[in-house]
C-alpha positions in Angstrom: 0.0 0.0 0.0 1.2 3.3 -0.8 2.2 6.2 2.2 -0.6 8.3 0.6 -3.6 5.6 0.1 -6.6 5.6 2.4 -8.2 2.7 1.4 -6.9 -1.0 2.1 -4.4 -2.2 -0.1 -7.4 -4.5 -1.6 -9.2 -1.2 -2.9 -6.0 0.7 -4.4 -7.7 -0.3 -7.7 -10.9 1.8 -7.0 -8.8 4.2 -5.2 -6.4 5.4 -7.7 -10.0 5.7 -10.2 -11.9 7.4 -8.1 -9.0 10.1 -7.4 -8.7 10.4 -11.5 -12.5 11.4 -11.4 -12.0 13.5 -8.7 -9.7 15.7 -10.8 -11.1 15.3 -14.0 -14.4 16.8 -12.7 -12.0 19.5 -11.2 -10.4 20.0 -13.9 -13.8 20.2 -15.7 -15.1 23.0 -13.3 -12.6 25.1 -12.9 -10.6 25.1 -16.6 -13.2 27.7 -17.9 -12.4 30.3 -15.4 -8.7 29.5 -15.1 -8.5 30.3 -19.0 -10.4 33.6 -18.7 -7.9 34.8 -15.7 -5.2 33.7 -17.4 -5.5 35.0 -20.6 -6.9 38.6 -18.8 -3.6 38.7 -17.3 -1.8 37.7 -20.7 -4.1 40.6 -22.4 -2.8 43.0 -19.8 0.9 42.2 -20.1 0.5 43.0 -23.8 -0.8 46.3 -23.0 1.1 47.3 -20.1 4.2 46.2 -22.4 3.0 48.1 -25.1 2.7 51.0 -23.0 6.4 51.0 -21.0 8.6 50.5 -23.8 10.5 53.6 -24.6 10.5 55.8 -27.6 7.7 53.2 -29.1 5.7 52.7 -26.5 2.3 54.2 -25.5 3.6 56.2 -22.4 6.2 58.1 -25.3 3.3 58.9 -27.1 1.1 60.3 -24.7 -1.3 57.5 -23.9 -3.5 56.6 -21.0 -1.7 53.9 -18.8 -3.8 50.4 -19.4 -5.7 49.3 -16.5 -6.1 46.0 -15.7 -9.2 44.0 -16.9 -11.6 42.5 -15.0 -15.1 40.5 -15.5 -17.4 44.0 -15.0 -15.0 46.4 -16.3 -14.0 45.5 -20.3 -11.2 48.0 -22.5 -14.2 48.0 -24.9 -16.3 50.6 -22.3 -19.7 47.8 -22.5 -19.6 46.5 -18.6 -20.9 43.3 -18.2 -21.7 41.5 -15.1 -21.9 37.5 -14.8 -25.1 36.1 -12.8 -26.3 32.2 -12.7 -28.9 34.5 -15.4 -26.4 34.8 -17.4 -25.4 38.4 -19.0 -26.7 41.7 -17.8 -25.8 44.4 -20.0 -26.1 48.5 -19.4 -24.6 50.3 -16.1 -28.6 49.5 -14.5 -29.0 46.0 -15.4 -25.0 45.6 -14.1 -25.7 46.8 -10.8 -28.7 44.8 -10.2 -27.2 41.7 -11.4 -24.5 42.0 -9.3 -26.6 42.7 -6.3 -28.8 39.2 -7.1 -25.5 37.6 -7.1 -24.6 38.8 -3.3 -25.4 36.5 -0.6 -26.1 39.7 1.7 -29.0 41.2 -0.4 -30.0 38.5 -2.9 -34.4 38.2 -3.1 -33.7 35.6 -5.8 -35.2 32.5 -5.4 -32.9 29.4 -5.5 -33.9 26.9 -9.0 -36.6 24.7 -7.8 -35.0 22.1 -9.7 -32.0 21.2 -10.6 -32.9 21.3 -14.1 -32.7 24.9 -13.9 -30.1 24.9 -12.0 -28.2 22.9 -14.9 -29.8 25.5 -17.4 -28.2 28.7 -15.3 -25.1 27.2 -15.0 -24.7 26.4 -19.3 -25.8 30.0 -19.5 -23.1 31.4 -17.8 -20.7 28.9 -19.1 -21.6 30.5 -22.5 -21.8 34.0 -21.2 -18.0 33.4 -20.6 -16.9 31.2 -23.8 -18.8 34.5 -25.4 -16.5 36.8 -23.7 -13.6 34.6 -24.4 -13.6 35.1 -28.4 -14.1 38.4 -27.7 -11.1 39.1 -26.0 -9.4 37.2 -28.5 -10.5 39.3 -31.5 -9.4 42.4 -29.8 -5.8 40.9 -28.4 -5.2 40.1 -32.7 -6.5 44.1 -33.5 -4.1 45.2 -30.6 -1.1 42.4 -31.8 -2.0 44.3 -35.3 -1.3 47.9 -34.1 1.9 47.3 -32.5 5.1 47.7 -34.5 7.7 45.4 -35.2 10.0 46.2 -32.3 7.2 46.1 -29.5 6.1 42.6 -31.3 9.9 41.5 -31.4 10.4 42.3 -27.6 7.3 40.8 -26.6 7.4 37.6 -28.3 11.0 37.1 -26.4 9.5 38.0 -23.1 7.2 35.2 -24.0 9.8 33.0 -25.1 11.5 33.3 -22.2 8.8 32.8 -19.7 7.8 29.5 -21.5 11.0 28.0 -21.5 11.8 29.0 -17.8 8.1 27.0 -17.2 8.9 24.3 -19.6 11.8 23.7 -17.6 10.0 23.8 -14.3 7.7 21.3 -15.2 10.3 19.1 -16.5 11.8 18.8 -13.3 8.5 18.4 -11.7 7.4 16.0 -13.4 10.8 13.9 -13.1 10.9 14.1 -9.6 7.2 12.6 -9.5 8.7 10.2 -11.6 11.5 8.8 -9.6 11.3 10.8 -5.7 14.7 11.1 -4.3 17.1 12.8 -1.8 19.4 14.9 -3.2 23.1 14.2 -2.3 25.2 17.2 -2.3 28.6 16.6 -4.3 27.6 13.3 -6.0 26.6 13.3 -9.5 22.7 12.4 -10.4 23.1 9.6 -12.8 20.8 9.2 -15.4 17.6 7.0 -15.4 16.6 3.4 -16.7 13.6 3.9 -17.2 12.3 0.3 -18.9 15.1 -1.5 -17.3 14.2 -5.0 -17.4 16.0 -7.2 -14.6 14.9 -10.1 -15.9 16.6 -9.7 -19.9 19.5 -8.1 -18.5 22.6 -9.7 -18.9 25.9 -9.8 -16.6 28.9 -7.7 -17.9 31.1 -10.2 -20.3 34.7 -9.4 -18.9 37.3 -11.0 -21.2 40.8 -8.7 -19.0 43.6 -11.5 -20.0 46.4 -10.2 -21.7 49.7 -12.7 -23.7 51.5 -10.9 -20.8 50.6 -9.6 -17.4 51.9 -6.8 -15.7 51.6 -5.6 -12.5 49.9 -2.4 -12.8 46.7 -0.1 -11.8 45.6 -0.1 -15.4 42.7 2.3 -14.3 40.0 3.6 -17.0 37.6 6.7 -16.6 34.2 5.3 -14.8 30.9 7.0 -15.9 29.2 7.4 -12.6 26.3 6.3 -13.9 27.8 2.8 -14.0 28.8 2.8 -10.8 26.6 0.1 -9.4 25.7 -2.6 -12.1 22.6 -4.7 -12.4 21.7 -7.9 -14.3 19.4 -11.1 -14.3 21.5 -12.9 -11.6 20.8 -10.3 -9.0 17.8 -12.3 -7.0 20.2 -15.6 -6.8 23.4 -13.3 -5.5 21.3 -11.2 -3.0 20.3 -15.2 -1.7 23.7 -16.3 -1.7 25.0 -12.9 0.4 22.2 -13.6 2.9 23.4 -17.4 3.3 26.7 -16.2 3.4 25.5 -13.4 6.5 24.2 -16.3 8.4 27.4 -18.3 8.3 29.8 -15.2 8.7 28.6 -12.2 10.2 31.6 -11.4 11.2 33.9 -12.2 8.4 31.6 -10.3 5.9 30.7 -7.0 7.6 33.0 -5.1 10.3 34.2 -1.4 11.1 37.2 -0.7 12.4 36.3 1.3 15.7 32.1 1.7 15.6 32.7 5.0 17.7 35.1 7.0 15.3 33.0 9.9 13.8 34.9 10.4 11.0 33.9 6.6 10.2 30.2 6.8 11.2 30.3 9.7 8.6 32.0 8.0 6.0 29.6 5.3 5.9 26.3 7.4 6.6 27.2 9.4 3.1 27.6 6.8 1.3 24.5 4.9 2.3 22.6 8.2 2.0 23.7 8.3 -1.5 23.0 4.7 -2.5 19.8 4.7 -1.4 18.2 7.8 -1.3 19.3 8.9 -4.7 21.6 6.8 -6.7 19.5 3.6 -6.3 15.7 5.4 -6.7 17.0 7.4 -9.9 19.3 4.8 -12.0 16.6 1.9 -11.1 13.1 3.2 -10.8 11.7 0.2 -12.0 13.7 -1.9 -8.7 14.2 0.8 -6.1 11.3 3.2 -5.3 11.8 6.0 -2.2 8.3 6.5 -0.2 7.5 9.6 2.0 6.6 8.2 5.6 5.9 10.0 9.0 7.0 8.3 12.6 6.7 9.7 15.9 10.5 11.0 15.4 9.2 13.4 12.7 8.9 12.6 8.8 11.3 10.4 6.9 12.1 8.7 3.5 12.4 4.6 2.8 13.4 3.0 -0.2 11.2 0.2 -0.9 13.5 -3.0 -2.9 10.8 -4.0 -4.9 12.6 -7.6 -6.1 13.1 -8.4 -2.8 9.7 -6.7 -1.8 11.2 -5.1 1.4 11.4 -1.5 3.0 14.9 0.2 4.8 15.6 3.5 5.8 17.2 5.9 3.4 19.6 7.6 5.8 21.4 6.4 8.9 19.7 7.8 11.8 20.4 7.1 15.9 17.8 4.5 15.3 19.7 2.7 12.6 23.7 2.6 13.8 26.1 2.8 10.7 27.1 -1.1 11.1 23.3 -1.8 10.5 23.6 0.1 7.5 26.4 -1.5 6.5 24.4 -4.8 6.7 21.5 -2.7 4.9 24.2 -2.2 1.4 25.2 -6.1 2.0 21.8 -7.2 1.6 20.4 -4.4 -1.3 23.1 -4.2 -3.7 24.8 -7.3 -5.3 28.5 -5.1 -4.5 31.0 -5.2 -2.0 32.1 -1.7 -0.8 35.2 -1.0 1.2 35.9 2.5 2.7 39.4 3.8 3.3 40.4 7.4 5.3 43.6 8.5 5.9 46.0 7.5 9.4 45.7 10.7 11.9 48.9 11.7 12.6 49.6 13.7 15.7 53.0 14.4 14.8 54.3 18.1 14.2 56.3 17.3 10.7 53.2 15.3 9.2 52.7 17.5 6.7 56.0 16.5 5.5 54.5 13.0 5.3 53.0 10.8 2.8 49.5 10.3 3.6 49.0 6.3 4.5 45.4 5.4 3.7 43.8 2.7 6.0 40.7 0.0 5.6 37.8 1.2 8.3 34.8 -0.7 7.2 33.8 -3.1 4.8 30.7 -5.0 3.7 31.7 -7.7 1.2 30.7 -10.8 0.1 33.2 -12.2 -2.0 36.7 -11.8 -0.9 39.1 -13.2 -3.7 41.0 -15.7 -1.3 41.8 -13.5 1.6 39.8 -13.1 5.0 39.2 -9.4 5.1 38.6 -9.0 8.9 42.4 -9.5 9.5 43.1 -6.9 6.8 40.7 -4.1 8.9 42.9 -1.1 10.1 45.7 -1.5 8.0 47.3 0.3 5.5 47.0 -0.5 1.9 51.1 -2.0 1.9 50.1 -3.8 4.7 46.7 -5.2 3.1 48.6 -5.9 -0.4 51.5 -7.1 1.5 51.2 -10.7 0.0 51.0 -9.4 -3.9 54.3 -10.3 -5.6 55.8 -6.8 -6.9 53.7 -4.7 -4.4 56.5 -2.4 -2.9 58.5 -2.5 -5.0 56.1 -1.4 -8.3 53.0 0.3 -6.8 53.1 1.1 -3.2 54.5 4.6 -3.9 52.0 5.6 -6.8 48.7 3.9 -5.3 49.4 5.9 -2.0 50.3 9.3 -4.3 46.6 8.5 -6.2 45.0 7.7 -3.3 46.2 11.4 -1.6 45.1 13.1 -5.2 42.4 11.3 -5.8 39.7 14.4 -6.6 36.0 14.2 -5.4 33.9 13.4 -8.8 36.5 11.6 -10.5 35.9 8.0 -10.9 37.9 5.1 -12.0 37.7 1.7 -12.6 39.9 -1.5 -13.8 39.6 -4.9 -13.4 41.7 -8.4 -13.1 41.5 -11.9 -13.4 42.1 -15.2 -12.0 41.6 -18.9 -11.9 39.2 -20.4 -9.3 39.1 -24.8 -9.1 36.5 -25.3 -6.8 36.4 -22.3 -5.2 33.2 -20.5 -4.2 32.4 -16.8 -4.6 32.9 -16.6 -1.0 36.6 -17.3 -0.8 37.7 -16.0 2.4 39.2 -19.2 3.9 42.3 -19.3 0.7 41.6 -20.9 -3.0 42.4 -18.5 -5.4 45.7 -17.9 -3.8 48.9 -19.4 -2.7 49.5 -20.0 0.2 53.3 -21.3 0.6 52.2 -24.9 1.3 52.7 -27.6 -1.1 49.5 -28.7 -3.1 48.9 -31.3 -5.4 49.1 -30.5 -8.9 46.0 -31.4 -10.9 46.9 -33.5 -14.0 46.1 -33.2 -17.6 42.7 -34.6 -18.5 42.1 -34.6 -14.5 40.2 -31.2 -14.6 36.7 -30.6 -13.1 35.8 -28.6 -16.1 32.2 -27.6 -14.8 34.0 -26.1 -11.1 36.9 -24.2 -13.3 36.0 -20.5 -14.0 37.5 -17.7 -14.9 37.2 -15.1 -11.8 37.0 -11.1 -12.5 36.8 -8.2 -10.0 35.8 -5.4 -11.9 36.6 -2.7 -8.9 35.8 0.9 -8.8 37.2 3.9 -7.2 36.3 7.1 -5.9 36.5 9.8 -3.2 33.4 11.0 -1.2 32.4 14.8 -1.2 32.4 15.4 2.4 33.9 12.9 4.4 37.0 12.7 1.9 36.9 8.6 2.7 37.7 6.9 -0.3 35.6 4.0 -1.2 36.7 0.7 -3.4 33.7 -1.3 -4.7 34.0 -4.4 -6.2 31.7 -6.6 -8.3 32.8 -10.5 -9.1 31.6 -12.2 -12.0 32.6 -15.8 -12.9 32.6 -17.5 -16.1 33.3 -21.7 -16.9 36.1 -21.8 -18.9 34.1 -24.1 -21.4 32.2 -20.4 -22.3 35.3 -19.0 -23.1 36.2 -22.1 -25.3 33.2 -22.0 -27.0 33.7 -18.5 -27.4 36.8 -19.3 -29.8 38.9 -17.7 -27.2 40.6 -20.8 -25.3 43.7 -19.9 -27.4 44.0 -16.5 -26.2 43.2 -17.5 -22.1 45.8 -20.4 -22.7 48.7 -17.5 -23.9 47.8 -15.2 -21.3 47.8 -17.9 -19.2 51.7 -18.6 -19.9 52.1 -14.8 -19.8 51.8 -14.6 -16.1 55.5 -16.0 -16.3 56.4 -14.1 -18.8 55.4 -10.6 -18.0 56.8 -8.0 -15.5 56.5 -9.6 -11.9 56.8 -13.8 -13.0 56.1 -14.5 -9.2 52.5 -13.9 -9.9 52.0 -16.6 -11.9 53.1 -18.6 -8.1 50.4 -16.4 -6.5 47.8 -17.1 -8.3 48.2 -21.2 -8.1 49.7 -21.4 -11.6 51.8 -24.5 -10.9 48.7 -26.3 -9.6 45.7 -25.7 -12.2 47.5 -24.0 -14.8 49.0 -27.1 -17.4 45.7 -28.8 -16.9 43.8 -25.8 -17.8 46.0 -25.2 -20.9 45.3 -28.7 -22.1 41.7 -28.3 -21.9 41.7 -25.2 -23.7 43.8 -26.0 -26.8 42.1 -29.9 -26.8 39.3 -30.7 -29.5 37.2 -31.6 -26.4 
């Protein structure tokens, strides 16, 4: 049921009909009279324009100043007067209408039936569609007497008021559309409005290269791509929830709950996913409702896949860790927030700034168990990586301290997961220094081998500064990319993890165990 409805959810139907009659009949009643006001005024402007303009104008040549029209007093010097009657003409048969009309002094008699009454009210519907034509034909004999100039600056007063309403309305009529919360700093991104979850495909990421080399490899994001959607997102959102169950505390943490510069960090985000990225990029999933509690009014953003209701902003009724949990379970992305060390020191501005993890939600960690990496520094978290310190330590940390607010990047990588899960938090995907058996050549579990991207995202929020990574996995069985005619080129780039700039890598990321059995399969007939 909606926050505005009345009737049970069982009679919206009738409801929302009855409310179109309702201003159709409106609409019917009042349009007349609107139009006659309206174009008064727009007769009036004409003249009063007509009359201000210098050296043309009506005051330059000695006019009388126009007065405004109204329904007794006419430019053409007949006064009218407007009774349930109809049309009294003359200054006599003016007065005495008008006096019939007022409630104070009226002898009239009310219709006895309301067959007269239908018949008064046609009349004076007519009195005024009489008037109207009028007023038209002398607006065209005025429009006629003015001269070019007067006619030139007019039509671009018009002009501009139309476009200035035009414009109104547009936004109007978009934010009926889609409501949302503005976000100050963050870009709107543009609508979807007929996108179909259910024909919407996942992003087909083919990242492998006939060498690797260890670098960011970052491209320009389009913020309106910063949170994806496709088909699959039901069965993820399940999986995330099973995975919550098992690991509450593997998947979601913050680094100190009571750090203010944290609880800010994560309230802007979640303020900005779902109170107006969300709502505007997905109206046909996300839809933000108007609601009043005891604690004054507020805004929730109904999921409606999952058919369910949060809060759009992080309140003292919903702590930031909840609405960390909140992202988990709406959004098929992990998002990991980073702010710079405090340093207490008198030099630091001398310093490289040294930016640390503070909170996480995150479902699929590529091999690593991300609650050990909370509170350290990104050498520390990439300490592992093969070429880290040596290669990129220096320039991440140098991006990360430039990193401007509304610039977004992106990039992604690749691995090979046997039997691995999208939750890998426990190891898989990585090496671990201990020996493991090599799988042999024809001994492959073809169905459980995919090819594992992270395509991950970067960029700085407008007030708190924090910088957040997000990261969506996608997994593909390496029989697709056979079929696909690309086995060839996975198989080189497989090899190329030797060959390429930090040949460790190919070590880190199992290569010794799967990577001769996955060749073979690749570059078989099979």
């Amino acid at each position: 049921m909606a926050w505005y409805s009345l009737l049970p959810d069982h009679l919206a139907f009738w409801e929302t009909w009855i409310a179109r009659l309702f201003i159709f009949l409106g609409t019917l009643t009042i349009g007349p009279w609107a139009a006659l006001v309206i174009f008064d005024l727009v007769y009036y402007l004409v003249r009063i324009v007509g009359y201000e303009i210098p050296i043309v104008g009506g005051r330059y040549r000695g006019e009388r100043k126009p007065q405004a029209p109204n329904l007794t007093n006419r430019p053409s010097g007949r006064r009218r007067a407007f009774s349930l009657r109809g049309e009294a003409t003359g200054e006599d048969s003016a007065t005495r209408a008008i006096s019939q009309t007022t409630m104070a002094t009226t002898t009239e008699e009310f219709p006895e039936s309301p067959l007269e009454l239908l018949h008064m009210i046609l009349d004076s519907f007519q009195a005024t569609i009489d008037n109207f034509w009028e007023n038209v034909d002398l607006l065209k004999t005025k429009a006629l007497e003015m001269d070019q100039t007067t006619m030139a600056i007019f039509a671009a007063l018009v002009a501009i008021l139309l476009t200035q309403g035009w414009s109104k309305i547009s936004k109007i009529k978009n934010r009926k559309k889609s409501r949302y919360l503005d976000s100050p700093g963050f870009p709107l991104p543009a609508r979807l409005e007929d996108f179909d979850l259910a024909t919407a495909e996942p992003l087909q990421l083919r990242p492998f290269k006939p060498k690797y080399h260890l670098t960011m490899a970052l491209e320009n994001l389009n913020p309106d791509e910063l949170i994806l959607m496709d088909k699959t997102y039901k069965e993820r959102l399940q999986y995330r929830r099973k995975i919550l169950k098992e690991h509450p505390d593997i998947v979601i943490a913050m680094h100190d709950e009571s750090d203010q510069r944290i609880i800010s960090a994560v309230s802007e985000l979640y303020r900005y996913v779902m109170s107006t990225y969300l709502p505007v990029r997905y109206p046909t999933l996300f839809r933000l409702h108007e609601t009043a509690f005891e604690t004054g009014k507020a805004y929730m953003l109904e999921n409606l896949v999952m058919k369910e209701l949060y809060p759009s902003e992080v309140t003292r009724l919903n702590s930031p860790k909840r609405a960390l949990e909140i992202l988990y379970k709406t959004v098929d992305e992990d998002f990991l927030i980073l702010l710079p060390e405090e340093d207490d020191d008198d030099d630091s501005a001398s310093k490289e700034t040294k930016y640390k993890l503070v909170a996480y939600e995150t479902c699929y960690p590529a091999g690593f168990n991300p609650r050990k990496k909370l509170g350290k520094r990104l050498s520390q978290i990439h300490e592992p990586v093969p070429g880290y310190q040596e290669k990129l330590e220096r320039s991440m940390d140098r991006y990360f301290e430039n990193l401007e607010v509304g610039k977004y990047v992106k990039r992604v990588n690749w691995s090979i997961s046997t039997a691995t899960e999208l939750f890998a938090a426990f190891g898989g995907l990585h090496s671990t220094g201990e020996q493991e058996e090599k799988i042999k050549e024809g001994g492959l579990d073809v169905d459980s081998t995919l090819l594992r991207c992270e395509r991950q995202t970067l960029h700085r929020l407008p007030k708190s500064k924090a910088i957040v990574f997000g990261f969506h996995t996608y997994t593909y069985p390496i029989s697709e990319i056979k079929k696909e005619g690309l086995g060839e080129d996975l198989a080189v780039a497989i090899d190329g993890l030797k060959d390429g700039s930090t040949p460790a890598i190919h070590e880190y990321k199992r290569g010794p165990v799967w990577a001769d059995a996955v060749k073979a399969y690749l570059r078989s007939d099979k």
